[in-house]
N, C-alpha and C positions, 0 to 999 in steps of 0.2 A: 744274373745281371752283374757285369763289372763297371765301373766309373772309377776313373781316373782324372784328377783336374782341378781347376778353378769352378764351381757354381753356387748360388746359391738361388735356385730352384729348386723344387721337386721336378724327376724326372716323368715321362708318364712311360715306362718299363716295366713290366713287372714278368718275374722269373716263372719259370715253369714248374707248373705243380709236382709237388715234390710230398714221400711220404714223411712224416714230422718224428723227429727221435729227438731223445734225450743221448744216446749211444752212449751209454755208460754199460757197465758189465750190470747184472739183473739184481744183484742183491744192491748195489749204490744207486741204479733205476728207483726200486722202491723206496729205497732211503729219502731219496732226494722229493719223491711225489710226495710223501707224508712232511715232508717240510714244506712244500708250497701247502698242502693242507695248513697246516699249523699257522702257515703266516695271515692265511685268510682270515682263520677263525681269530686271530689275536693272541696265538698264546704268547707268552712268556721269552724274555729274550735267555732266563736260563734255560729254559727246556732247547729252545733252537742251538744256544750255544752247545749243550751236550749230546745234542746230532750231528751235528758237526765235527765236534770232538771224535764222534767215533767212526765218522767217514776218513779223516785225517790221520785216526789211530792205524786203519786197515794197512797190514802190510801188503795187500792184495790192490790199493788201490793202484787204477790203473792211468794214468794221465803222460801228457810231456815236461818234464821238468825242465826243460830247455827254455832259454826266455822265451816270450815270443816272438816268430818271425816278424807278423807287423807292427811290433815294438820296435823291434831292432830298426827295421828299413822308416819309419815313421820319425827316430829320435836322431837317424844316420848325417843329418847335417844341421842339426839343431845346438847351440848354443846349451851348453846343461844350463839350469838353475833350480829352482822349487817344485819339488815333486809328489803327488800323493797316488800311491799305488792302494784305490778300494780294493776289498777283498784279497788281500795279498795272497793268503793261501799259505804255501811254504816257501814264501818268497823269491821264486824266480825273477818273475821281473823287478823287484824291489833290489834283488844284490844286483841283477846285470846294470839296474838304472846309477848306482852307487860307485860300479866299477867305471864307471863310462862319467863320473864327475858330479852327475845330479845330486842336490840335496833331500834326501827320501823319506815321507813317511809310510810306511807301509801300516794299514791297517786292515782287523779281522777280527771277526766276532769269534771265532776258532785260538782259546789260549793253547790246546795242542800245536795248531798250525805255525800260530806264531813261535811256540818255541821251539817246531822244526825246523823253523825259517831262522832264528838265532844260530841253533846249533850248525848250521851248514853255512853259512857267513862266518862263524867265528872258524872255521874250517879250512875257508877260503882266506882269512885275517881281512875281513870287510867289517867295519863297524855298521848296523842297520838301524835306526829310528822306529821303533813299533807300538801300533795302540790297540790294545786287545777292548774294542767297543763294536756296540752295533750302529752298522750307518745310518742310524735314521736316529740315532742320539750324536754323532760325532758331529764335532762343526767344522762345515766346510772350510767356512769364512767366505768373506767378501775379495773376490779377486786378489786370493791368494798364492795362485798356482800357476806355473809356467805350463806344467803336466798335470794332466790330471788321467791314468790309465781304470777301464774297469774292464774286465775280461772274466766272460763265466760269470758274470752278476746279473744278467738279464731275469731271474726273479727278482731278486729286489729291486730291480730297476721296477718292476709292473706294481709289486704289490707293496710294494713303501707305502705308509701311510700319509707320505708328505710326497710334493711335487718335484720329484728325481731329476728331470729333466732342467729346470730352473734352477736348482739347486748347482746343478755342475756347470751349468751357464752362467751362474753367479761367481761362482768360485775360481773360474779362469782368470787372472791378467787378462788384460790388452795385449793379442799376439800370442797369448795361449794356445797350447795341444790339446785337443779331448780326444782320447781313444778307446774307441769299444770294439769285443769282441764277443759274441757268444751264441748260442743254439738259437734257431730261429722257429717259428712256425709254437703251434701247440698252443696251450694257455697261458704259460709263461712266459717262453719265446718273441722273439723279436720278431715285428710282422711285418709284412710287404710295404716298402719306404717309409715303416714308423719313424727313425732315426734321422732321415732326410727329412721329415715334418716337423719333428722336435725340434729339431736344431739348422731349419734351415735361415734365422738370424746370423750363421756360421759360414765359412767357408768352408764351403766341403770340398779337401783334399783325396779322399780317397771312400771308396763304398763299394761294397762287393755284398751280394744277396747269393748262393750258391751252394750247390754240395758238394765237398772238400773232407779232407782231412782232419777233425776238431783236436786241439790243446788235449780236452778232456774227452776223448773218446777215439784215441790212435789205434791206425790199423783197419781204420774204415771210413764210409762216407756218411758226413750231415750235412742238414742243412745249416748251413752257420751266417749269419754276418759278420762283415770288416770292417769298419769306419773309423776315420779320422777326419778330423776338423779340426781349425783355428779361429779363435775370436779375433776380430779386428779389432786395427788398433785405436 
């Protein structure tokens, strides 16, 4: 299912059964399951941080480092201002948000990532803003954000212990972007029009339910969600 537009309805579409991947290469596959385990059971935000760390360390890791498309086309006639890139990662969308005028923070519970994300900014002679926390301790704040980007967070999005969805609907300005992107289907995964029910107080600018090409899993097909939305003013 694609959407494109002004609504704020839930559609009643729903996409064709599709087999559910994580489409990561087999050894960051089980990496990444033993981390949804971990966040279930409550451990420790150092233990997660040091799985991560060694997901990031992999020189094997295999993702797009290119910003993302629906960044790019999402922010393409947008006014920059305040920006906070969750789960930055190693900073793609945080430098391309930076180069393009935005004020950015880029945050990541991964200190590797973050300081791969430094070093290829300072590369490029981009200064970047970063906070090496976990999201469910960082404070949004209260309609803070002009932007607010999560992409490939779709675990934490389910298993936060706090109300994810409210949280980033809080943290918007008036005429705020929310943009999400990430695996669908599975346990973790983003599930048929969840995102369209969470946030359909929103304008929803854009939604795609489909298998595609993912950031983190090039070279073949997932099933992924697209979404963008704006809070009114």
């Amino acid at each position: 299912m694609i959407y494109r537009g002004n609504r704020n309805r839930i559609g009643d579409h729903q996409p064709a059964k599709v087999r559910d991947t994580i489409g990561l290469m087999p050894k960051q596959q089980s990496l990444i399951a033993a981390l949804a385990i971990a966040l279930v059971a409550g451990a420790q935000t150092a233990d997660q941080r040091q799985d991560w760390n060694k997901i990031f360390a992999d020189s094997n890791l295999n993702y797009n480092r290119a910003p993302s498309r629906l960044l790019v086309s999402a922010v393409a006639d947008r006014k920059p201002g305040a920006a906070v890139d969750l789960g930055m990662g190693e900073g793609r969308n945080t430098i391309f948000l930076v180069q393009k005028g935005w004020r950015v923070a880029g945050v990541d519970l991964s200190d590797v990532a973050v300081a791969q994300a430094k070093k290829h900014a300072a590369e490029l002679g981009v200064q970047i803003e970063t906070v090496i926390e976990d999201l469910d301790k960082y404070d949004f704040g209260h309609e803070r954000w002009d932007l607010i980007t999560l992409f490939y967070m779709h675990g934490w999005y389910h298993l936060s212990k706090l109300d994810s969805a409210r949280r980033l609907r809080d943290a918007l300005k008036p005429g705020g972007l929310l943009v999400i992107e990430g695996f669908a289907g599975g346990q973790v995964g983003y599930q048929t029009n969840e995102l369209l029910r969470a946030f359909n107080d929103l304008n929803i600018l854009h939604y795609e339910d489909v298998r595609d090409e993912a950031d983190w899993a090039p070279g073949q097909k997932s099933r992924i969600v697209r979404f963008v939305a704006e809070k009114g003013k």
